[in-house]
PATORMI-423835 format. One record per atom (N, C-alpha, C): x, y, z; residue in one letter; chain; atom name. Coordinates in steps of 0.2 Angstrom, whole numbers, plus 5000, padded with zeros to 4 digits. Layout:
BEGIN
<site xx="X" yy="Y" zz="Z" aa="A" ch="A" at="CA"/>
...
REM end
This chain:
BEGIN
<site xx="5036" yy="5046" zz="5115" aa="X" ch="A" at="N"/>
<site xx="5036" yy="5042" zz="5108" aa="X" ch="A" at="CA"/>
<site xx="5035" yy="5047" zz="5103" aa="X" ch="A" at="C"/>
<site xx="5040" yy="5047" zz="5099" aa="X" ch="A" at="N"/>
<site xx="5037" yy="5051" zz="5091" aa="X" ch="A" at="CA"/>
<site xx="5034" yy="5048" zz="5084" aa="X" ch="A" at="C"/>
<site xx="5036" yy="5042" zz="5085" aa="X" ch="A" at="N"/>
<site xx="5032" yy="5039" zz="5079" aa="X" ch="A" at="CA"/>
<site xx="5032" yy="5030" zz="5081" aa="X" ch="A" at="C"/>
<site xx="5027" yy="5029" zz="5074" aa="X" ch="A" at="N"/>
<site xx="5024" yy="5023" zz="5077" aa="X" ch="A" at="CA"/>
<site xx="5025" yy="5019" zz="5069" aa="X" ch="A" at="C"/>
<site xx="5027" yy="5013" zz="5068" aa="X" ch="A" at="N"/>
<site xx="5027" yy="5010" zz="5060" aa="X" ch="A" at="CA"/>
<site xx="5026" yy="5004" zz="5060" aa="X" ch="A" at="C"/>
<site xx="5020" yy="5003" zz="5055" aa="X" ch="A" at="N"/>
<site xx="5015" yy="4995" zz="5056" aa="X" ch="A" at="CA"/>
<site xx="5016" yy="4993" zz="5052" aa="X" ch="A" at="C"/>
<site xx="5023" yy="4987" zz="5051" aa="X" ch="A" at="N"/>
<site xx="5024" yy="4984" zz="5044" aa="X" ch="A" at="CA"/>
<site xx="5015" yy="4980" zz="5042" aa="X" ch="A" at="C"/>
<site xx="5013" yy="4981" zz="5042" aa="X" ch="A" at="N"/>
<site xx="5005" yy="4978" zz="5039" aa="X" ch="A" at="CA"/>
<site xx="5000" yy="4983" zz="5034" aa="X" ch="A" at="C"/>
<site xx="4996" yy="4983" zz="5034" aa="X" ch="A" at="N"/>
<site xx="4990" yy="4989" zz="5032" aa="X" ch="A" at="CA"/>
<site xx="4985" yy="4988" zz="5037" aa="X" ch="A" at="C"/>
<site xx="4986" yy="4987" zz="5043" aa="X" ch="A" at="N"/>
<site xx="4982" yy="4990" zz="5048" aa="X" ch="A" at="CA"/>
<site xx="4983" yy="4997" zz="5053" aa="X" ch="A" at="C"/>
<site xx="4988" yy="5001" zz="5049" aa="X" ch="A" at="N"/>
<site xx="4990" yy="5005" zz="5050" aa="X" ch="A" at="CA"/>
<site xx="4986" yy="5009" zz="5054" aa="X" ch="A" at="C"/>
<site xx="4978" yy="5008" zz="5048" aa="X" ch="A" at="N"/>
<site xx="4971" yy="5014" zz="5052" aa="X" ch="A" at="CA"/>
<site xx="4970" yy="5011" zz="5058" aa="X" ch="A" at="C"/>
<site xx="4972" yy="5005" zz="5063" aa="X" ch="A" at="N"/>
<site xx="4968" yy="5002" zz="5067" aa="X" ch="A" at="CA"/>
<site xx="4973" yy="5009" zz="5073" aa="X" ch="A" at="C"/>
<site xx="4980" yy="5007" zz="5072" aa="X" ch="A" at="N"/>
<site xx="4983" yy="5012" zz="5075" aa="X" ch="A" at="CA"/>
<site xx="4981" yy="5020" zz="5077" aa="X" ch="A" at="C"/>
<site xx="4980" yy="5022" zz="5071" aa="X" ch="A" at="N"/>
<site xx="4979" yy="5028" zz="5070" aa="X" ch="A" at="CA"/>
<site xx="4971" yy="5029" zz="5073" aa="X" ch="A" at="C"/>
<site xx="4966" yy="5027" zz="5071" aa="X" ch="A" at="N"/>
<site xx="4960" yy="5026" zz="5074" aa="X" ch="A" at="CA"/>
<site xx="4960" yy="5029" zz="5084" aa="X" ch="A" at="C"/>
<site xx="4966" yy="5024" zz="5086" aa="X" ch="A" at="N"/>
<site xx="4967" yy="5024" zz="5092" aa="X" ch="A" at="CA"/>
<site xx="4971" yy="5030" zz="5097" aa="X" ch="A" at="C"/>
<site xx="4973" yy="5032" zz="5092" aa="X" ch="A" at="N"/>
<site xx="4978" yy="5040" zz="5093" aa="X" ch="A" at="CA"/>
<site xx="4974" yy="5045" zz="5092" aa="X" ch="A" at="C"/>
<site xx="4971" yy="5045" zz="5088" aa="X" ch="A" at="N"/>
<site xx="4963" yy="5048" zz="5086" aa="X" ch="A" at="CA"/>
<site xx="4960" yy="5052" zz="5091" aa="X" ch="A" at="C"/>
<site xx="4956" yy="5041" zz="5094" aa="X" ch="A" at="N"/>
<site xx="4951" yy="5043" zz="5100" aa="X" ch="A" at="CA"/>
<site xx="4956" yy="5047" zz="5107" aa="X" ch="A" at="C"/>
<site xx="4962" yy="5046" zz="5107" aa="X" ch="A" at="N"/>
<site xx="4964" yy="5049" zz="5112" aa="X" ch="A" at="CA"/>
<site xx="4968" yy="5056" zz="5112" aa="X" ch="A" at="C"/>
<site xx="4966" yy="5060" zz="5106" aa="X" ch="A" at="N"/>
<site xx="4970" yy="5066" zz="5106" aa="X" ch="A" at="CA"/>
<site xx="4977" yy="5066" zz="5105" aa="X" ch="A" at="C"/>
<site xx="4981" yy="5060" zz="5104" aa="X" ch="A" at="N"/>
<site xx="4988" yy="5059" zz="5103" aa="X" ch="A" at="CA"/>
<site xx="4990" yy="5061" zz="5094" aa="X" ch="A" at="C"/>
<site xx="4989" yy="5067" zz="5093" aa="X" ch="A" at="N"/>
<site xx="4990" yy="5070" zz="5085" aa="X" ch="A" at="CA"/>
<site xx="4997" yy="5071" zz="5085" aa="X" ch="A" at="C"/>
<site xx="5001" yy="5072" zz="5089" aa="X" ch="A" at="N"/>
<site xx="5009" yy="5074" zz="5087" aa="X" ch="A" at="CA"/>
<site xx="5013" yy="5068" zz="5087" aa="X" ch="A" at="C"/>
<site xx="5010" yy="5063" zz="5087" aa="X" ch="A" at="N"/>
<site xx="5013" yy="5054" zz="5085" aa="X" ch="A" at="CA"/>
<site xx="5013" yy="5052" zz="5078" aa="X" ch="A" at="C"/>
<site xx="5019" yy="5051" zz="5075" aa="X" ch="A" at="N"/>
<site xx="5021" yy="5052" zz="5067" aa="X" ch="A" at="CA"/>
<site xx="5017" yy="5044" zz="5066" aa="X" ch="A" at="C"/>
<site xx="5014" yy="5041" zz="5061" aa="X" ch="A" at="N"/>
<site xx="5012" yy="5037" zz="5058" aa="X" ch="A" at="CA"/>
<site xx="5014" yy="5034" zz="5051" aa="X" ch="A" at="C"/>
<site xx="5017" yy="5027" zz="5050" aa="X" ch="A" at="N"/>
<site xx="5019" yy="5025" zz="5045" aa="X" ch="A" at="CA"/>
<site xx="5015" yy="5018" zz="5045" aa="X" ch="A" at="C"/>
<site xx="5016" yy="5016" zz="5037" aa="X" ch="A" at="N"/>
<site xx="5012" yy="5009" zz="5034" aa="X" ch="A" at="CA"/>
<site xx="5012" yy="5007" zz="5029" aa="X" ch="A" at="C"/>
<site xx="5009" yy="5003" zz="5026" aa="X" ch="A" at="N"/>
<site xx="5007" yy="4999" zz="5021" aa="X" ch="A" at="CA"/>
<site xx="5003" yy="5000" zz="5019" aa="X" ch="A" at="C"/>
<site xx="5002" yy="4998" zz="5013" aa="X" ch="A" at="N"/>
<site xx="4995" yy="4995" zz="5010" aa="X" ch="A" at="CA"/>
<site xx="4992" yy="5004" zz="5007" aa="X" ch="A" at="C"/>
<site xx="4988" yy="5004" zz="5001" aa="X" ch="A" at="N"/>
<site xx="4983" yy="5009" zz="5000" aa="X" ch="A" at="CA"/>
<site xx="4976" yy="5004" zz="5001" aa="X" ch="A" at="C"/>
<site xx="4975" yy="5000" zz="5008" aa="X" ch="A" at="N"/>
<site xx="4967" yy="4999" zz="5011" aa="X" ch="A" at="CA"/>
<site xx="4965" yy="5007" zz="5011" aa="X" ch="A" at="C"/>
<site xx="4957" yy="5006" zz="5010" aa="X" ch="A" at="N"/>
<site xx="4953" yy="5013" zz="5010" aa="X" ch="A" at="CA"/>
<site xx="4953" yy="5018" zz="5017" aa="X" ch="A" at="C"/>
<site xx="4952" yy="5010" zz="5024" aa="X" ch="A" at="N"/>
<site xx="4953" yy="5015" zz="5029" aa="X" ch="A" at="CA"/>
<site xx="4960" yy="5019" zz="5028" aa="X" ch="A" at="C"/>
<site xx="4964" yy="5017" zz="5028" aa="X" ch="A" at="N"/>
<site xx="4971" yy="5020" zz="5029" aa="X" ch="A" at="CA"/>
<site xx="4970" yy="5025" zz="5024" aa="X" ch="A" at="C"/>
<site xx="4967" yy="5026" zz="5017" aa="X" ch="A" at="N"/>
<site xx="4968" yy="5033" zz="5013" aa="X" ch="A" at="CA"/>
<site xx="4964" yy="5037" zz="5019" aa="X" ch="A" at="C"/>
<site xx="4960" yy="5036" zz="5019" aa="X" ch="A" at="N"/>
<site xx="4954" yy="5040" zz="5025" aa="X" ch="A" at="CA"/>
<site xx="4958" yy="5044" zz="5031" aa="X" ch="A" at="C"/>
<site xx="4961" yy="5039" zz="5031" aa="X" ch="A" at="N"/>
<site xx="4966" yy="5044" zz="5038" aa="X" ch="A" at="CA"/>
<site xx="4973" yy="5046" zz="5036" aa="X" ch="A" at="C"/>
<site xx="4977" yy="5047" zz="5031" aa="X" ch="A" at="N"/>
<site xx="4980" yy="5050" zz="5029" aa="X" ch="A" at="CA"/>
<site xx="4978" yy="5056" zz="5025" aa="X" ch="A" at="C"/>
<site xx="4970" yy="5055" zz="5022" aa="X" ch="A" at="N"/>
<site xx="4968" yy="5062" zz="5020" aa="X" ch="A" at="CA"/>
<site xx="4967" yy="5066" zz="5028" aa="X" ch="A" at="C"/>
<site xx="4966" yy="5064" zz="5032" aa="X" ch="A" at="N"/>
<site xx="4963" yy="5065" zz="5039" aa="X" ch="A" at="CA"/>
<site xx="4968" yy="5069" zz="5042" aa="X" ch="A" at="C"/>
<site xx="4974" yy="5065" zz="5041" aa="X" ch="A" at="N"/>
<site xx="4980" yy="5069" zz="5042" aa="X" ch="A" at="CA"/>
<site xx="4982" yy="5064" zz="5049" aa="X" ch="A" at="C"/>
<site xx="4978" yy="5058" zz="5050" aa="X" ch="A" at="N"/>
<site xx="4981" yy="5055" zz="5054" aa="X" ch="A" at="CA"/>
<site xx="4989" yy="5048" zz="5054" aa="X" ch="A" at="C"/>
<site xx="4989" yy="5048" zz="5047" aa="X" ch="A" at="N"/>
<site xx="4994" yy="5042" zz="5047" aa="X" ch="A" at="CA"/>
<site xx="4997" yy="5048" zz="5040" aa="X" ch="A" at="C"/>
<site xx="5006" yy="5047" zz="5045" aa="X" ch="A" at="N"/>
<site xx="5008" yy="5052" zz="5037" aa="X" ch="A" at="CA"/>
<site xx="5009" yy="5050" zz="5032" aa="X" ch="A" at="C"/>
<site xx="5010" yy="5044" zz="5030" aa="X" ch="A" at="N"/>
<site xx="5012" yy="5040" zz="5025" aa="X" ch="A" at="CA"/>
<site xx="5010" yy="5034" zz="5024" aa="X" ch="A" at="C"/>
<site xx="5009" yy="5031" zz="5019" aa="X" ch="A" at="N"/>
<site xx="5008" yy="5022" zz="5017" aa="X" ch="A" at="CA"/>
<site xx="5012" yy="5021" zz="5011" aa="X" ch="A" at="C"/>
<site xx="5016" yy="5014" zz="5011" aa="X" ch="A" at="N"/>
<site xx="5019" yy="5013" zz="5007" aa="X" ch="A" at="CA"/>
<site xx="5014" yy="5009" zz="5002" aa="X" ch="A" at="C"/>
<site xx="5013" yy="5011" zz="4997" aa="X" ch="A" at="N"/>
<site xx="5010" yy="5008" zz="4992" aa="X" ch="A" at="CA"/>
<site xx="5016" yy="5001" zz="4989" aa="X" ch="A" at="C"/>
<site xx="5014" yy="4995" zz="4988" aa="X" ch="A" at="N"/>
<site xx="5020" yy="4989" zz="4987" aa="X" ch="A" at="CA"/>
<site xx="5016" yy="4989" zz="4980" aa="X" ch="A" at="C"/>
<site xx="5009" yy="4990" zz="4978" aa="X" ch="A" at="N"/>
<site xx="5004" yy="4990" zz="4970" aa="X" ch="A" at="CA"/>
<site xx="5005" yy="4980" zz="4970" aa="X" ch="A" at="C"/>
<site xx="5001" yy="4978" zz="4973" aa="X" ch="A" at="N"/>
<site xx="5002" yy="4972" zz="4975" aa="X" ch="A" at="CA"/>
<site xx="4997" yy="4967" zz="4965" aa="X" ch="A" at="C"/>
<site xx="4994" yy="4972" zz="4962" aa="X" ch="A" at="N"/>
<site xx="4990" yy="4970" zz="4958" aa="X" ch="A" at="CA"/>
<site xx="4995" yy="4970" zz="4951" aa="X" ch="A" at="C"/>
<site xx="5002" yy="4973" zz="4952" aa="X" ch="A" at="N"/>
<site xx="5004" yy="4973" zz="4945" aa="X" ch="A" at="CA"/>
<site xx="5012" yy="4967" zz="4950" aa="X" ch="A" at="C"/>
<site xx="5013" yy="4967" zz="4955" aa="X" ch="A" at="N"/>
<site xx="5015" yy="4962" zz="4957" aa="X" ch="A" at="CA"/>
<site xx="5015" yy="4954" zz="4957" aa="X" ch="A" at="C"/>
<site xx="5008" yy="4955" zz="4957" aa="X" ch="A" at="N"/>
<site xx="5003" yy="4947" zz="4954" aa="X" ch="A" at="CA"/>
<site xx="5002" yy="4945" zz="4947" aa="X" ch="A" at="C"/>
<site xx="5003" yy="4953" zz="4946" aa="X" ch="A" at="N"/>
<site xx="5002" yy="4951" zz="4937" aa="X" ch="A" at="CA"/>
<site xx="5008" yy="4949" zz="4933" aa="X" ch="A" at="C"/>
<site xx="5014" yy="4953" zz="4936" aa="X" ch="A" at="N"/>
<site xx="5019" yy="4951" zz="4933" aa="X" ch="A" at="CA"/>
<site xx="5021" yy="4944" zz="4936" aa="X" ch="A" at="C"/>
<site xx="5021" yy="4940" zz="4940" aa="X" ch="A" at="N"/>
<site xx="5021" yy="4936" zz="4943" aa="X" ch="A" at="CA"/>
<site xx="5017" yy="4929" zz="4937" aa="X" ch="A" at="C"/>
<site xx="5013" yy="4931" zz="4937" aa="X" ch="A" at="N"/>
<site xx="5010" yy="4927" zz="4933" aa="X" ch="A" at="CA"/>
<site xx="5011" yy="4928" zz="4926" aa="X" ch="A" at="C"/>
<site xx="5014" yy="4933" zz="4923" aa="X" ch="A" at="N"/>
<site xx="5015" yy="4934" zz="4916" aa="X" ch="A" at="CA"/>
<site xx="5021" yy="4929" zz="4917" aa="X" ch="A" at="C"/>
<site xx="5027" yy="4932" zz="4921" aa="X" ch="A" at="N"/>
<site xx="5031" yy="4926" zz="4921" aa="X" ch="A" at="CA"/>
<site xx="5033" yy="4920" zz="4920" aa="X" ch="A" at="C"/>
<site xx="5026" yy="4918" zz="4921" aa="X" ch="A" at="N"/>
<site xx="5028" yy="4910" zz="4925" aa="X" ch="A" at="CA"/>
<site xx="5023" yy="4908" zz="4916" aa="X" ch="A" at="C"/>
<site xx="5018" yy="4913" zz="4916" aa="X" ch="A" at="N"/>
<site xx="5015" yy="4909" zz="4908" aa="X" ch="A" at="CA"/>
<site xx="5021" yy="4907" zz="4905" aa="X" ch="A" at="C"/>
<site xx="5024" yy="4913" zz="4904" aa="X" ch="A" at="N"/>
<site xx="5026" yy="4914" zz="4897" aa="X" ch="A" at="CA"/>
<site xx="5035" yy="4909" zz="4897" aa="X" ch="A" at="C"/>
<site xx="5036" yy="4907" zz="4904" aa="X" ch="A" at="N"/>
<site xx="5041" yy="4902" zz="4908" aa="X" ch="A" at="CA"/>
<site xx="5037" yy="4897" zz="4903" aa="X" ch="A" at="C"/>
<site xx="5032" yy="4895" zz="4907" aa="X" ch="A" at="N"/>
<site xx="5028" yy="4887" zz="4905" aa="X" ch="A" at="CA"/>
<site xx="5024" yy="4887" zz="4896" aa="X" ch="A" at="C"/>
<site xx="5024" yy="4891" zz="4893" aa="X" ch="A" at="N"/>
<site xx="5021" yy="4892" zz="4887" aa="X" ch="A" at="CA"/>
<site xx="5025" yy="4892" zz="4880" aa="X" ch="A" at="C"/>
<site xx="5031" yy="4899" zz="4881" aa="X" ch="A" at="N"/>
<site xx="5036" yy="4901" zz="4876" aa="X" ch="A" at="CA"/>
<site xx="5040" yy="4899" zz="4879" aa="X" ch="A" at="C"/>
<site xx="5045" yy="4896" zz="4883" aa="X" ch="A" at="N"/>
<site xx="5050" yy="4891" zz="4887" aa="X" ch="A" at="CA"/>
<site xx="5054" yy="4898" zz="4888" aa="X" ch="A" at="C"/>
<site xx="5052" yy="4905" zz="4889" aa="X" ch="A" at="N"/>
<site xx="5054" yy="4908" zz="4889" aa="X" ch="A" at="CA"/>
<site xx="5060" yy="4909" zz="4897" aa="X" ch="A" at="C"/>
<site xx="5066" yy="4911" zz="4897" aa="X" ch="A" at="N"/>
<site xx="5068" yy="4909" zz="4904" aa="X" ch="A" at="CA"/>
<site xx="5068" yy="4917" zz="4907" aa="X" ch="A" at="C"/>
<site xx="5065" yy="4917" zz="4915" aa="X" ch="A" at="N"/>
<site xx="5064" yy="4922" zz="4917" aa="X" ch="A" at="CA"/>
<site xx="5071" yy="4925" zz="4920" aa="X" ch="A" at="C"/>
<site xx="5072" yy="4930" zz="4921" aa="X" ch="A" at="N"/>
<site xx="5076" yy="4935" zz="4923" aa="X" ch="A" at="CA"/>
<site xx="5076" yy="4933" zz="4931" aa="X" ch="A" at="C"/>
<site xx="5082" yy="4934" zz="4933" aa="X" ch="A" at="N"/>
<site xx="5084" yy="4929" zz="4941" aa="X" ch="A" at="CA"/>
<site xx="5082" yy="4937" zz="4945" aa="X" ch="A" at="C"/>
<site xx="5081" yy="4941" zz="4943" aa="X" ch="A" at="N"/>
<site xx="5076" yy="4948" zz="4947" aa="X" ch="A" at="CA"/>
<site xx="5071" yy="4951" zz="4942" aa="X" ch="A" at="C"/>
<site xx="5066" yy="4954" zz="4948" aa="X" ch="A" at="N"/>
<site xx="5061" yy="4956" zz="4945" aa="X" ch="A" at="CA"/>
<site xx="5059" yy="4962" zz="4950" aa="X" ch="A" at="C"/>
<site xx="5062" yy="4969" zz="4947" aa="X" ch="A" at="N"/>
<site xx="5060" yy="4974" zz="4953" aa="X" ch="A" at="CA"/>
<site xx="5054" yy="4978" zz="4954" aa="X" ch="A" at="C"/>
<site xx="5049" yy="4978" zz="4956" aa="X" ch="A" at="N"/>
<site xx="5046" yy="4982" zz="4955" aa="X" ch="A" at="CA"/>
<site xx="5044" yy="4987" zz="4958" aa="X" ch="A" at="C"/>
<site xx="5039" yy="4992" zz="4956" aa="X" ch="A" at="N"/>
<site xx="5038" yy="5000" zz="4961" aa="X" ch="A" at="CA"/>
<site xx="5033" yy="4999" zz="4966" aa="X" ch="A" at="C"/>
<site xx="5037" yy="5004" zz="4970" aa="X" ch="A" at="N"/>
<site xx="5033" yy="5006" zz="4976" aa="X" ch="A" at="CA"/>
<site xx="5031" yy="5014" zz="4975" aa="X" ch="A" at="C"/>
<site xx="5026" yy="5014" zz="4979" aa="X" ch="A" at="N"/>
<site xx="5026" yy="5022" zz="4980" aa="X" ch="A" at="CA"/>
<site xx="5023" yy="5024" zz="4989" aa="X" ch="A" at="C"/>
<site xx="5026" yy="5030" zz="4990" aa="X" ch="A" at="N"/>
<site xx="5025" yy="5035" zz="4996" aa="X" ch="A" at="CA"/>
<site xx="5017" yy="5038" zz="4997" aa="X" ch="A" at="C"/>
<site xx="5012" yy="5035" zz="4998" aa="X" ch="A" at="N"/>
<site xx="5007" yy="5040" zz="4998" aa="X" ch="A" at="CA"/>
<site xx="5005" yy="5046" zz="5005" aa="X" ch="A" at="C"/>
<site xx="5004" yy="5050" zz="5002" aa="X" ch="A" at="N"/>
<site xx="5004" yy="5056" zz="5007" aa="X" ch="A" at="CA"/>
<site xx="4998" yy="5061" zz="5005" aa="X" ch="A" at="C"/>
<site xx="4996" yy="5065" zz="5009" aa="X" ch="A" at="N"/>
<site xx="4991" yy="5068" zz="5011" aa="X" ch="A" at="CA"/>
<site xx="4992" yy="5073" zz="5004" aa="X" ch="A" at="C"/>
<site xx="4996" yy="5074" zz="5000" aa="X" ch="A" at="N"/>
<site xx="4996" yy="5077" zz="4996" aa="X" ch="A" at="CA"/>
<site xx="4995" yy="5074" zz="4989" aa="X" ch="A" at="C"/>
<site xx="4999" yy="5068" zz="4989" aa="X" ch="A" at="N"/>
<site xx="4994" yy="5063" zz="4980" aa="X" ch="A" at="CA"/>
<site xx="4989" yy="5057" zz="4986" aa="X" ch="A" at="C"/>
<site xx="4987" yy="5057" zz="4990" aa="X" ch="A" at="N"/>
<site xx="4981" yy="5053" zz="4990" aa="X" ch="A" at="CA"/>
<site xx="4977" yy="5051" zz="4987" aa="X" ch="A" at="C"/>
<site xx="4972" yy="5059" zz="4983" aa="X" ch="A" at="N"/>
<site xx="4969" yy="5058" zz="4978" aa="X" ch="A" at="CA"/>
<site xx="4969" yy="5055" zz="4973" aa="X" ch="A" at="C"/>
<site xx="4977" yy="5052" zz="4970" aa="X" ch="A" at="N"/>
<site xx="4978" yy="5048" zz="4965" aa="X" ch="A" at="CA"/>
<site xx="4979" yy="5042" zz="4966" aa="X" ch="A" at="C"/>
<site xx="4977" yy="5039" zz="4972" aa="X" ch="A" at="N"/>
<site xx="4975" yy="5032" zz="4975" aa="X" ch="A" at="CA"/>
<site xx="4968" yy="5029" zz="4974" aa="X" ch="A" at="C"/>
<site xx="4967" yy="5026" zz="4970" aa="X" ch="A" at="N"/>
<site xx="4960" yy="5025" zz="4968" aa="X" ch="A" at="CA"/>
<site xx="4958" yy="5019" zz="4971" aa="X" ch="A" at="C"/>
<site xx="4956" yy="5014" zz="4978" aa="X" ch="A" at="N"/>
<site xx="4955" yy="5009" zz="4979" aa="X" ch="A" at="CA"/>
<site xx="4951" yy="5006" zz="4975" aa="X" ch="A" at="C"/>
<site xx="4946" yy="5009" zz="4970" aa="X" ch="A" at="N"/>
<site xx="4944" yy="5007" zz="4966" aa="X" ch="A" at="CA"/>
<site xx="4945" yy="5001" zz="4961" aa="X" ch="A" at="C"/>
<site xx="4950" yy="5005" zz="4958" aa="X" ch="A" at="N"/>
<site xx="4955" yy="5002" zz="4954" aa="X" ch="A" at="CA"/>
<site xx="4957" yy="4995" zz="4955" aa="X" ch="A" at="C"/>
<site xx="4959" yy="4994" zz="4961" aa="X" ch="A" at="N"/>
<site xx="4962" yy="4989" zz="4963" aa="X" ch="A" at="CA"/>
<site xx="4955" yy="4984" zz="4964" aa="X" ch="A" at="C"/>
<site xx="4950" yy="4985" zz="4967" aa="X" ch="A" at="N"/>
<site xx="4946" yy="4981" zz="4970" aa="X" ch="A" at="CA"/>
<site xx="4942" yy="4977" zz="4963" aa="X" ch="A" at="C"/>
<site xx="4942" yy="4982" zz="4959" aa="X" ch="A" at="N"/>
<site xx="4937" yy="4979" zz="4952" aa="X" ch="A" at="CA"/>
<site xx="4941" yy="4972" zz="4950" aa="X" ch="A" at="C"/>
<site xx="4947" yy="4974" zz="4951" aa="X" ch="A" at="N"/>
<site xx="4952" yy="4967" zz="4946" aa="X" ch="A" at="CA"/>
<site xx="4951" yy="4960" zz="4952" aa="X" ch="A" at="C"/>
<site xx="4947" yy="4962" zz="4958" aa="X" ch="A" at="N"/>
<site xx="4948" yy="4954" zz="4965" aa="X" ch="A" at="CA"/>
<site xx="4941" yy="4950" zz="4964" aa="X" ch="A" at="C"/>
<site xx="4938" yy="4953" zz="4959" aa="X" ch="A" at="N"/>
<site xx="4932" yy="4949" zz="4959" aa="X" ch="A" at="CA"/>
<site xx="4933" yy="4945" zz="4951" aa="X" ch="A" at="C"/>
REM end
């Protein structure tokens, strides 16, 4: 097996597991910036996580639909948004922080 890719953000459960058994030459792919998964991409165990930025997703979402039910505005039949690749190299610029202040 050379790689492994967890359409979820459980990716760290994966990787946690290849870990405890010395299996480091197993390529690792994911979802989500959860904090485990940055941890083990700084770690060097998951080489990738697809950031979807699930909070500017929601926001636009909801900007949408106000300004649908508000200004009778009509929304556009697509709405593309960004992804990003995080790696062991911009991890540091993942700040779960960020994200968690806006769920409360």
């Amino acid at each position: 097996m050379s790689g492994i890719f967890v359409p979820s953000s459980a990716i760290f459960m994966i990787a946690s597991f290849l870990e405890s058994r010395g299996l480091n030459t197993i390529r690792t792919i994911g979802y989500d910036t959860h904090i485990d998964n940055l941890e083990y991409i700084r770690k060097g165990s998951i080489d990738f996580a697809i950031d979807q930025n699930p909070f500017e997703q929601g926001y636009m979402g909801l900007k949408i639909l106000t300004e649908y039910l508000l200004l009778n505005k009509t929304p556009k039949p697509k709405y593309n948004s960004a992804i990003n690749i995080v790696t062991k190299e911009n991890v540091d610029y993942f700040d779960v922080a960020d994200t968690i202040e806006y769920a409360v």
